[in-house]
HTML snippet that shows the backbone in 3Dmol.js (N, CA, C, O; Angstrom):
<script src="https://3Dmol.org/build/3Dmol-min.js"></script>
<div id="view" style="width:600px;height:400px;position:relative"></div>
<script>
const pdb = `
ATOM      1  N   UNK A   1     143.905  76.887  55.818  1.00  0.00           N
ATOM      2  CA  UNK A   1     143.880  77.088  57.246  1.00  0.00           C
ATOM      3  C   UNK A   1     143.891  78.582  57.565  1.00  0.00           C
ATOM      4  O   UNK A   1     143.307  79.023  58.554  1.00  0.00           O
ATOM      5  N   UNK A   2     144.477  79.249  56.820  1.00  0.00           N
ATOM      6  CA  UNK A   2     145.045  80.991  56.870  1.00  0.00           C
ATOM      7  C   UNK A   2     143.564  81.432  56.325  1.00  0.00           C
ATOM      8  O   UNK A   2     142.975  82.469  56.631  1.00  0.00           O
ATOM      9  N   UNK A   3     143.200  80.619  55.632  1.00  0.00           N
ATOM     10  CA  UNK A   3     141.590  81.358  55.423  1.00  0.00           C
ATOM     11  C   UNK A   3     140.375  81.286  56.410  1.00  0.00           C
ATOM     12  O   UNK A   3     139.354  81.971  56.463  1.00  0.00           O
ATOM     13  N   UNK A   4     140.818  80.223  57.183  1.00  0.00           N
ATOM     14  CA  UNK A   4     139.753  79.487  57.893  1.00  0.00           C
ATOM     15  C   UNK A   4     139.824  80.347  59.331  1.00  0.00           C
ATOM     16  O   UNK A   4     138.905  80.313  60.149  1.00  0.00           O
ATOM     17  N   UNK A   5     140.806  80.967  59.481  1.00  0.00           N
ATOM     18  CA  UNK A   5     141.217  81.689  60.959  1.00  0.00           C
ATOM     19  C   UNK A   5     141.049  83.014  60.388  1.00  0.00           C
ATOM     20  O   UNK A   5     140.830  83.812  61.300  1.00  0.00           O
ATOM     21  N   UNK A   6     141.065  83.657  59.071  1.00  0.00           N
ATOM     22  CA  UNK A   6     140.946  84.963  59.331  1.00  0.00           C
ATOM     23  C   UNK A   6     139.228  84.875  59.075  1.00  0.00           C
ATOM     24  O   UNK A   6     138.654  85.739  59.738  1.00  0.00           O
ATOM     25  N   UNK A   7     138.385  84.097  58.333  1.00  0.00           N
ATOM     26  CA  UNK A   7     136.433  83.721  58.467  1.00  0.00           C
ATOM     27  C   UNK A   7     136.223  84.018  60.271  1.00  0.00           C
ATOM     28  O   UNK A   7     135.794  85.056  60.775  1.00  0.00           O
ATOM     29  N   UNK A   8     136.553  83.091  60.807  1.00  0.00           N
ATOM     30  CA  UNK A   8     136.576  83.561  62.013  1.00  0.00           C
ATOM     31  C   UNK A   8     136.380  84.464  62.630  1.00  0.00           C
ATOM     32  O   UNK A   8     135.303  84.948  62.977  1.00  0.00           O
ATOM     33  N   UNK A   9     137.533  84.826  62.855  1.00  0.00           N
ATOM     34  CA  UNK A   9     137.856  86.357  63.402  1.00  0.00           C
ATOM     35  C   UNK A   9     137.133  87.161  62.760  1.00  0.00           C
ATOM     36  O   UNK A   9     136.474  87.970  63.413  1.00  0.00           O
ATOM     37  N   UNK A  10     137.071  87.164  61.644  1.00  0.00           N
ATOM     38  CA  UNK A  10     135.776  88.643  60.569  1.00  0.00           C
ATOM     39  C   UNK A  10     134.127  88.223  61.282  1.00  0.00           C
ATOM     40  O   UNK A  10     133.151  88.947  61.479  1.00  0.00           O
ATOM     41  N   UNK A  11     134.319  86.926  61.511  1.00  0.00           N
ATOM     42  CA  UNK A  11     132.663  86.240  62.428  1.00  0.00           C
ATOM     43  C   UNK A  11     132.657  87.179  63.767  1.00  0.00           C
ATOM     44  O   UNK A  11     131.827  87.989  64.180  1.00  0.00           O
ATOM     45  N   UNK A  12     134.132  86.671  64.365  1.00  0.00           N
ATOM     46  CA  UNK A  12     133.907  87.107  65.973  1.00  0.00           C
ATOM     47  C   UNK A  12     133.802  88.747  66.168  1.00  0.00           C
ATOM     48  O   UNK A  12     133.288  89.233  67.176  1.00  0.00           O
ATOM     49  N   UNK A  13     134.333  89.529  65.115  1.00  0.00           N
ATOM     50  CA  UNK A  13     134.511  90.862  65.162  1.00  0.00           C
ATOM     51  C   UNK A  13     133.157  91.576  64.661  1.00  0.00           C
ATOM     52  O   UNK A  13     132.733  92.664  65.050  1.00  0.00           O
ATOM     53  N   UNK A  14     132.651  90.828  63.834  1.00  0.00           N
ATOM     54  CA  UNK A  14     131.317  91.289  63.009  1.00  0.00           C
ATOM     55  C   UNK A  14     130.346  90.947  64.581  1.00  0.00           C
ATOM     56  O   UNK A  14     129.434  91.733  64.836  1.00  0.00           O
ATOM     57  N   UNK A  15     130.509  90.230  65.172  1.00  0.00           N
ATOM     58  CA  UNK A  15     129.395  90.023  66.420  1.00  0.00           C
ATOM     59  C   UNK A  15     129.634  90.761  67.346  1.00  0.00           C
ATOM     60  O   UNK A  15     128.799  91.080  68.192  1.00  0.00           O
ATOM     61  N   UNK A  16     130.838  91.147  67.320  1.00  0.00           N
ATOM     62  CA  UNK A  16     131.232  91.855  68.691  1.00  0.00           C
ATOM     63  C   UNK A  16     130.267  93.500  68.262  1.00  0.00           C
ATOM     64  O   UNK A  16     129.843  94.375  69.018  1.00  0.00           O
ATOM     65  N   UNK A  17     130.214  93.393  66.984  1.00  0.00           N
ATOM     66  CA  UNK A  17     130.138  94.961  66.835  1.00  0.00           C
ATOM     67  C   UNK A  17     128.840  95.138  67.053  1.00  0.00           C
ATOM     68  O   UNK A  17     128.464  96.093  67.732  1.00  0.00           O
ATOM     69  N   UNK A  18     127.884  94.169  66.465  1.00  0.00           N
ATOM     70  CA  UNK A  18     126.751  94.135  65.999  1.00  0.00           C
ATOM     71  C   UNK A  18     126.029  93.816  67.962  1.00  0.00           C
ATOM     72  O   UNK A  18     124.884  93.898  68.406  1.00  0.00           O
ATOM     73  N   UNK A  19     127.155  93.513  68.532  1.00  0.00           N
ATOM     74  CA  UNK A  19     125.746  93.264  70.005  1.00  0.00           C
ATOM     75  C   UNK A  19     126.254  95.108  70.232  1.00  0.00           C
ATOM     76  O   UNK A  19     125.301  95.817  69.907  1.00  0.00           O
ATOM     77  N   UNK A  20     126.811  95.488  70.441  1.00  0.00           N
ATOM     78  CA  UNK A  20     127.644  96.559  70.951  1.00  0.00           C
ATOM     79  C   UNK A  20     126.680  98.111  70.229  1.00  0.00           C
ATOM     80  O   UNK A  20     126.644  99.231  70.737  1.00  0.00           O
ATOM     81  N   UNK A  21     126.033  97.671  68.996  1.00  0.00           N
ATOM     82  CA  UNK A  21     125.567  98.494  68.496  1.00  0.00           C
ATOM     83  C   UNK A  21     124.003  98.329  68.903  1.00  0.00           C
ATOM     84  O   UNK A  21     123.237  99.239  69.220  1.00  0.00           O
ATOM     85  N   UNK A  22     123.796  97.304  68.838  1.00  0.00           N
ATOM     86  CA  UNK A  22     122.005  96.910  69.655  1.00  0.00           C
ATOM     87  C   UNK A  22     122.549  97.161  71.073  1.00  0.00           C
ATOM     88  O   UNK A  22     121.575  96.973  71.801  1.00  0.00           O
ATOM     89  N   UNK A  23     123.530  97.465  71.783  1.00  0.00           N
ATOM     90  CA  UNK A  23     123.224  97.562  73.350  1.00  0.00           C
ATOM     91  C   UNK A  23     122.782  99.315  72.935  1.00  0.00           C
ATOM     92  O   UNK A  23     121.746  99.673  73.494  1.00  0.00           O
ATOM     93  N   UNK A  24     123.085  99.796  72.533  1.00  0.00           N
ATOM     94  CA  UNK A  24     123.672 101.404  72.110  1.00  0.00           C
ATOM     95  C   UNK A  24     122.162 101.875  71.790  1.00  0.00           C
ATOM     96  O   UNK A  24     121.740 103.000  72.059  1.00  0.00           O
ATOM     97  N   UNK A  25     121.404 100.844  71.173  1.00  0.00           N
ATOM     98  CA  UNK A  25     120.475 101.614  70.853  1.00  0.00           C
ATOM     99  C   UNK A  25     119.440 101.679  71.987  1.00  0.00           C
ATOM    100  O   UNK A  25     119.300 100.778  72.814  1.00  0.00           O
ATOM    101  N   UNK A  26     118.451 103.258  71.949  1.00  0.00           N
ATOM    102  CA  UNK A  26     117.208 103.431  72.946  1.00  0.00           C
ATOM    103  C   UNK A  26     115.951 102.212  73.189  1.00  0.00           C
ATOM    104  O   UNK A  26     115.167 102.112  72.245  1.00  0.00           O
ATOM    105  N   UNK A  27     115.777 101.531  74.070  1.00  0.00           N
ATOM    106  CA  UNK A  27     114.710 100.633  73.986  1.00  0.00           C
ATOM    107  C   UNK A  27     113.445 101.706  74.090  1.00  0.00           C
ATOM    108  O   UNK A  27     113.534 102.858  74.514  1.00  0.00           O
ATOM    109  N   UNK A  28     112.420 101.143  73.672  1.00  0.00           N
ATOM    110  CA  UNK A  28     111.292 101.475  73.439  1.00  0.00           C
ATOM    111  C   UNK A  28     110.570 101.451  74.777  1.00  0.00           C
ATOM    112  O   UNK A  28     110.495 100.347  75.316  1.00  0.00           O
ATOM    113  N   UNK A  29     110.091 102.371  75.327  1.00  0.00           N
ATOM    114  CA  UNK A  29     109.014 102.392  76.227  1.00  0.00           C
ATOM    115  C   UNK A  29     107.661 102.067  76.494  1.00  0.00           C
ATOM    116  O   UNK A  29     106.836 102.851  76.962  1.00  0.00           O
ATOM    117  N   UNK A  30     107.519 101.226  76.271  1.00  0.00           N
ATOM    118  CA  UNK A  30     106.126 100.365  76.032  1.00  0.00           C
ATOM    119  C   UNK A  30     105.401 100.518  77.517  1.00  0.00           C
ATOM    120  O   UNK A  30     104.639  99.662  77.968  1.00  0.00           O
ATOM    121  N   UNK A  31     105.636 101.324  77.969  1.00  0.00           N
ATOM    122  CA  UNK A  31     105.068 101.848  79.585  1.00  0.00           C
ATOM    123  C   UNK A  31     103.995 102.939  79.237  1.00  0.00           C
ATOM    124  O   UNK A  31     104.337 103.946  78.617  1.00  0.00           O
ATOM    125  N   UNK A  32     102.610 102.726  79.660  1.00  0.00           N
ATOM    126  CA  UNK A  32     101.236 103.306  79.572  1.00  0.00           C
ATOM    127  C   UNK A  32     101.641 104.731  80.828  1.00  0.00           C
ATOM    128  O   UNK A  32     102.177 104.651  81.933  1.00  0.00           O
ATOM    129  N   UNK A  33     101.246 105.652  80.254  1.00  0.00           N
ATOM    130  CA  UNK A  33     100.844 106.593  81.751  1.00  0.00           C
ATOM    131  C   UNK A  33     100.221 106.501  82.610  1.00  0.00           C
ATOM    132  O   UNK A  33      99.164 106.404  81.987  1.00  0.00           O
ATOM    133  N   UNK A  34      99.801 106.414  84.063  1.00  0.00           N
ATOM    134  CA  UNK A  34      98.876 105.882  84.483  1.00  0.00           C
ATOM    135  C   UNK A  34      97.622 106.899  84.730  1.00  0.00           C
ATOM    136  O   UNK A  34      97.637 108.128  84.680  1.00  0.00           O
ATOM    137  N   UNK A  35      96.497 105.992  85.020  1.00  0.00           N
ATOM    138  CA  UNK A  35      95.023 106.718  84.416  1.00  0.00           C
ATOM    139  C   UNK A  35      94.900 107.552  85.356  1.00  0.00           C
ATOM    140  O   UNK A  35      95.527 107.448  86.410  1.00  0.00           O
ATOM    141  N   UNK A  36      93.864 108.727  85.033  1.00  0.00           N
ATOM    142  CA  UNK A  36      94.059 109.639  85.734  1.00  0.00           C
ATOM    143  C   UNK A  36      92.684 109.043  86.818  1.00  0.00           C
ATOM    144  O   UNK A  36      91.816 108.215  86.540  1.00  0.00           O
ATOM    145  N   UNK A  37      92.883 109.763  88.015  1.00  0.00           N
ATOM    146  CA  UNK A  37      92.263 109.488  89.379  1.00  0.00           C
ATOM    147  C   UNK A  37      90.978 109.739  89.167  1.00  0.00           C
ATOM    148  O   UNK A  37      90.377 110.614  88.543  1.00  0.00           O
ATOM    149  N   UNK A  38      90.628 108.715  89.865  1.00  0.00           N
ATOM    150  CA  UNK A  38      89.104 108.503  89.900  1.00  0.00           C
ATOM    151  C   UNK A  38      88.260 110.182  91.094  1.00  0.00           C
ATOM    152  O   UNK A  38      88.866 110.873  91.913  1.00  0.00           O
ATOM    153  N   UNK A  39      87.139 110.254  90.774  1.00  0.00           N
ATOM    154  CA  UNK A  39      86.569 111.333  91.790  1.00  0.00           C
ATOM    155  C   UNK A  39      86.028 110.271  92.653  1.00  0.00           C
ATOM    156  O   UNK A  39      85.427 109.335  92.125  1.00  0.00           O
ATOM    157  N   UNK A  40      86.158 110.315  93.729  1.00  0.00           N
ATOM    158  CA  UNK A  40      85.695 109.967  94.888  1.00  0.00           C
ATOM    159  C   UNK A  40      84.134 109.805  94.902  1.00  0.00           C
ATOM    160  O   UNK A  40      83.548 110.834  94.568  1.00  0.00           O
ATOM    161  N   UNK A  41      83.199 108.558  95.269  1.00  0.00           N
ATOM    162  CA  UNK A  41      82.025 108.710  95.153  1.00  0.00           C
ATOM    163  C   UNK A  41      81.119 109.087  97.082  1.00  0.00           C
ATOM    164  O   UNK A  41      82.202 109.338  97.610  1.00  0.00           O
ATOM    165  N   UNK A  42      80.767 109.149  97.488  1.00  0.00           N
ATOM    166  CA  UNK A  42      80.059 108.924  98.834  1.00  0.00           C
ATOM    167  C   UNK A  42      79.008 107.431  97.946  1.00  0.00           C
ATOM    168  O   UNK A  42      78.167 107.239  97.068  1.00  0.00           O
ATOM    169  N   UNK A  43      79.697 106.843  98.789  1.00  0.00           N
ATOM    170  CA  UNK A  43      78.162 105.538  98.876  1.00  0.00           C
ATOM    171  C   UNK A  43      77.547 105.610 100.490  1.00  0.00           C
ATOM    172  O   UNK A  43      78.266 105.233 101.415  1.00  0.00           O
ATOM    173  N   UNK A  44      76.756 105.904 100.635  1.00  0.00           N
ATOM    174  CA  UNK A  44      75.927 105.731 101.905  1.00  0.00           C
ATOM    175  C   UNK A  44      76.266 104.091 102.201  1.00  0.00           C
ATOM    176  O   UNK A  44      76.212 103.332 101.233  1.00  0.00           O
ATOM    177  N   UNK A  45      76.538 103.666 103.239  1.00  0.00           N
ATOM    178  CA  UNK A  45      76.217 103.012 103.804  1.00  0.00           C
ATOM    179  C   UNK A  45      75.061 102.314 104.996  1.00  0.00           C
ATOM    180  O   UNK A  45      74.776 102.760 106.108  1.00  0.00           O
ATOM    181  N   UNK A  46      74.633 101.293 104.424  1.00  0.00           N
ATOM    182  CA  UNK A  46      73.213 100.907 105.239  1.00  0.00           C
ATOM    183  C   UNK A  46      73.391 101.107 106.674  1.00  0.00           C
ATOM    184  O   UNK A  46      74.470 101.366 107.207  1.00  0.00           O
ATOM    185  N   UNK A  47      72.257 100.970 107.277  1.00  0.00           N
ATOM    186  CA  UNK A  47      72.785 100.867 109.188  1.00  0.00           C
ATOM    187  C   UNK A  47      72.912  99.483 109.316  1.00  0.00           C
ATOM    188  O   UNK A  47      72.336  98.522 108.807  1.00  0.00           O
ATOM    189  N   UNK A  48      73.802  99.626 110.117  1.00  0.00           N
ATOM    190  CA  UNK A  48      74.341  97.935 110.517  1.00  0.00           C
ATOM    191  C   UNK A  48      73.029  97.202 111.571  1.00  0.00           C
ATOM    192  O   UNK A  48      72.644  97.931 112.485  1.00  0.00           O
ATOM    193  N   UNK A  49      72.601  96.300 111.490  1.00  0.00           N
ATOM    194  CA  UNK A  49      71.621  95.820 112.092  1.00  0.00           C
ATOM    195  C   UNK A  49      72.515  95.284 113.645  1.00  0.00           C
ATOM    196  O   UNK A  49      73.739  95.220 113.526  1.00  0.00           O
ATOM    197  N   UNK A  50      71.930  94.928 114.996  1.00  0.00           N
ATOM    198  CA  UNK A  50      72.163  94.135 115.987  1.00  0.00           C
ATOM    199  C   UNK A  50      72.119  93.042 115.771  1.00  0.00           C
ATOM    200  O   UNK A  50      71.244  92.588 115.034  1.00  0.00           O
ATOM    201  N   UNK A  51      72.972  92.337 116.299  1.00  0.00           N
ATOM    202  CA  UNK A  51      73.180  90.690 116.607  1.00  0.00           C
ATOM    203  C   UNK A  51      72.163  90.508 116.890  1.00  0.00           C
ATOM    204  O   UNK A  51      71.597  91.513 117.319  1.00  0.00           O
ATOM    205  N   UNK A  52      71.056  88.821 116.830  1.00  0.00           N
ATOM    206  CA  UNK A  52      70.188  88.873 117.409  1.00  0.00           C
ATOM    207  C   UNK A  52      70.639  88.248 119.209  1.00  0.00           C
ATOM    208  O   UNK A  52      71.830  88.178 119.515  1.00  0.00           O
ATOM    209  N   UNK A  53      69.877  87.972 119.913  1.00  0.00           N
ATOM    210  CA  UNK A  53      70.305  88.128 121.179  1.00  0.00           C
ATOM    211  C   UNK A  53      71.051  86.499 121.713  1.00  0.00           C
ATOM    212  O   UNK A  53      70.328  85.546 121.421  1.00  0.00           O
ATOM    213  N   UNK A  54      71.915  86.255 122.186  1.00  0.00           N
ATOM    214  CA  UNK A  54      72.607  84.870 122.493  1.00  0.00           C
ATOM    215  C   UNK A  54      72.143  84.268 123.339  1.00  0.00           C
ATOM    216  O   UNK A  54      72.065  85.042 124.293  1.00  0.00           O
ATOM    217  N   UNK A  55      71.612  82.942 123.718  1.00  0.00           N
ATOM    218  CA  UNK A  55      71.527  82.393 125.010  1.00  0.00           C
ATOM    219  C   UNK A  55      72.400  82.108 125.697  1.00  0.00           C
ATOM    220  O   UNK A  55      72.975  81.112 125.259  1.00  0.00           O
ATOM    221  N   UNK A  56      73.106  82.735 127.198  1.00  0.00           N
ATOM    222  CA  UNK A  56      74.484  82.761 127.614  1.00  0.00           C
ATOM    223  C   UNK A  56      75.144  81.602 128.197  1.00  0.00           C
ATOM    224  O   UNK A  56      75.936  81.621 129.139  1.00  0.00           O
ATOM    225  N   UNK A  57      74.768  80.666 127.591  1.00  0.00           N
ATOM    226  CA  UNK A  57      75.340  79.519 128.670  1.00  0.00           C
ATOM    227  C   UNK A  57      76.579  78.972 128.419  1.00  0.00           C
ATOM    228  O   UNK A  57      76.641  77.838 128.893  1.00  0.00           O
ATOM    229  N   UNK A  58      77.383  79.247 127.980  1.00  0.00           N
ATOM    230  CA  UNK A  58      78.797  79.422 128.215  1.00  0.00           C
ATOM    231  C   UNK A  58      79.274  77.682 127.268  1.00  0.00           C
ATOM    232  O   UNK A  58      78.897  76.974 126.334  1.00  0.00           O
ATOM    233  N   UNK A  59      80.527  77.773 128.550  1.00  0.00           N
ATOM    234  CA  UNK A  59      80.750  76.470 128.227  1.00  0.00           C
ATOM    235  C   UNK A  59      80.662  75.621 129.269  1.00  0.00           C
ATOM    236  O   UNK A  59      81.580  74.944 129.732  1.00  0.00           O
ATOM    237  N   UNK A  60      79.079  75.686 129.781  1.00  0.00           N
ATOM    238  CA  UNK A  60      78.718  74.663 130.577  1.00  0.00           C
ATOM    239  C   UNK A  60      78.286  73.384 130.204  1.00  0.00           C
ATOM    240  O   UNK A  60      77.763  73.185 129.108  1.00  0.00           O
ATOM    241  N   UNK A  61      78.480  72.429 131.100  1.00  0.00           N
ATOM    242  CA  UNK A  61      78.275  70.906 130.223  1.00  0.00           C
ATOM    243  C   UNK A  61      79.443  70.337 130.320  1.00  0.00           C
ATOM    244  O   UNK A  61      80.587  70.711 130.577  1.00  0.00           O
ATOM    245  N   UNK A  62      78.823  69.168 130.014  1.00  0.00           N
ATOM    246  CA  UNK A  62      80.121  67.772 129.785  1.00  0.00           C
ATOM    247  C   UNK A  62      80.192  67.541 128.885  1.00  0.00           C
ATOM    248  O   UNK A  62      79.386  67.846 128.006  1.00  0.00           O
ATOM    249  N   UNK A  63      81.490  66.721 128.721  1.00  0.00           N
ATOM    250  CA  UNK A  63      81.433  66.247 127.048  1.00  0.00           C
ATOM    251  C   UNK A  63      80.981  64.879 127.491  1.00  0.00           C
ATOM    252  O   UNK A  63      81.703  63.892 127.637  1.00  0.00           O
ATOM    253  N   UNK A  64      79.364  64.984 127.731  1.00  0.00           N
ATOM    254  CA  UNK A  64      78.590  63.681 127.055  1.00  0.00           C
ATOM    255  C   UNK A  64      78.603  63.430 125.737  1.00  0.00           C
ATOM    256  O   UNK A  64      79.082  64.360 125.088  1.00  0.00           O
ATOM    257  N   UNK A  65      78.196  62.367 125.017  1.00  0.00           N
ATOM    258  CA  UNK A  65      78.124  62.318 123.767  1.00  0.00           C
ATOM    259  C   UNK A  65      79.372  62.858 123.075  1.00  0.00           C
ATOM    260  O   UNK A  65      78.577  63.186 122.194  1.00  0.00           O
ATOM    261  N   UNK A  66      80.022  63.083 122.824  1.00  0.00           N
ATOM    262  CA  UNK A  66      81.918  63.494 122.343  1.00  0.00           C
ATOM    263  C   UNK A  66      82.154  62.330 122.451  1.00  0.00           C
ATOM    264  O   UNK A  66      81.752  61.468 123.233  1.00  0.00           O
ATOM    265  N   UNK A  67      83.287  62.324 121.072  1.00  0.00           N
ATOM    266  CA  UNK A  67      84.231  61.438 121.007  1.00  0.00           C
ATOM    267  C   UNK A  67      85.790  61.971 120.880  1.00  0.00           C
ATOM    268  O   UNK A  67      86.157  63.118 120.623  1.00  0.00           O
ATOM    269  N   UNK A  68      86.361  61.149 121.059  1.00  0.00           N
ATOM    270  CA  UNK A  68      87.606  61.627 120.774  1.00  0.00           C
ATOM    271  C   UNK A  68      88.454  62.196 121.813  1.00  0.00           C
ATOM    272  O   UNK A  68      87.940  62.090 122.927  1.00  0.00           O
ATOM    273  N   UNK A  69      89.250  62.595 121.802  1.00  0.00           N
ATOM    274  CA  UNK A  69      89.816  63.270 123.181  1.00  0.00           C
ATOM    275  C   UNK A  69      90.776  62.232 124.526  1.00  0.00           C
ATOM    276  O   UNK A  69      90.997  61.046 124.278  1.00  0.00           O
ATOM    277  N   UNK A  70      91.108  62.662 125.459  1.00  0.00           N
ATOM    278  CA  UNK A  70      91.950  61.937 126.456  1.00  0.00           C
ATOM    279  C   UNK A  70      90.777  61.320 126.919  1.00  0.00           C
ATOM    280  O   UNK A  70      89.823  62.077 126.742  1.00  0.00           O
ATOM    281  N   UNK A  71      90.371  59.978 127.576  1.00  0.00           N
ATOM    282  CA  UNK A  71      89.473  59.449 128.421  1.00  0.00           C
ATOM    283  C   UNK A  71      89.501  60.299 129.959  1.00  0.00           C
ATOM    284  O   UNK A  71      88.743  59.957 130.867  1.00  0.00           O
TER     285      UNK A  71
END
`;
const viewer = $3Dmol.createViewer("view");
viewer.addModel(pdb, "pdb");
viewer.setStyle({}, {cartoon: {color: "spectrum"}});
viewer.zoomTo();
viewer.render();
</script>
């Protein structure tokens, strides 16, 4: 039993040390530099063309032919 409690304890003490020594150590920086900046290009842009022209009639009309809705 006197053997079985001091295994133990040499377990719990050997772990305690061993996280304590991996916290301790430098992690590795696996972080890229970031790329260096692009030069700016000019793209011309096309001319925007006009809408072609609307026939204005709004929202005139009935709802003939419709379904759905309040009677």
């Amino acid at each position: 039993m006197k053997f079985l409690k001091q295994l133990i304890i040499t377990f719990v003490a050997s772990s305690v040390l061993a996280v304590g020594a991996m916290a301790g150590e430098p992690q590795k920086n696996d972080q890229k530099p970031p790329p260096p900046p692009k030069e700016k290009q000019d793209v011309p842009k096309p001319p925007k063309e006009s809408p072609p022209p609307r026939n204005d009639n709004g929202n005139k009309g009935g709802s003939e032919g419709k379904k759905g809705g309040k009677p």
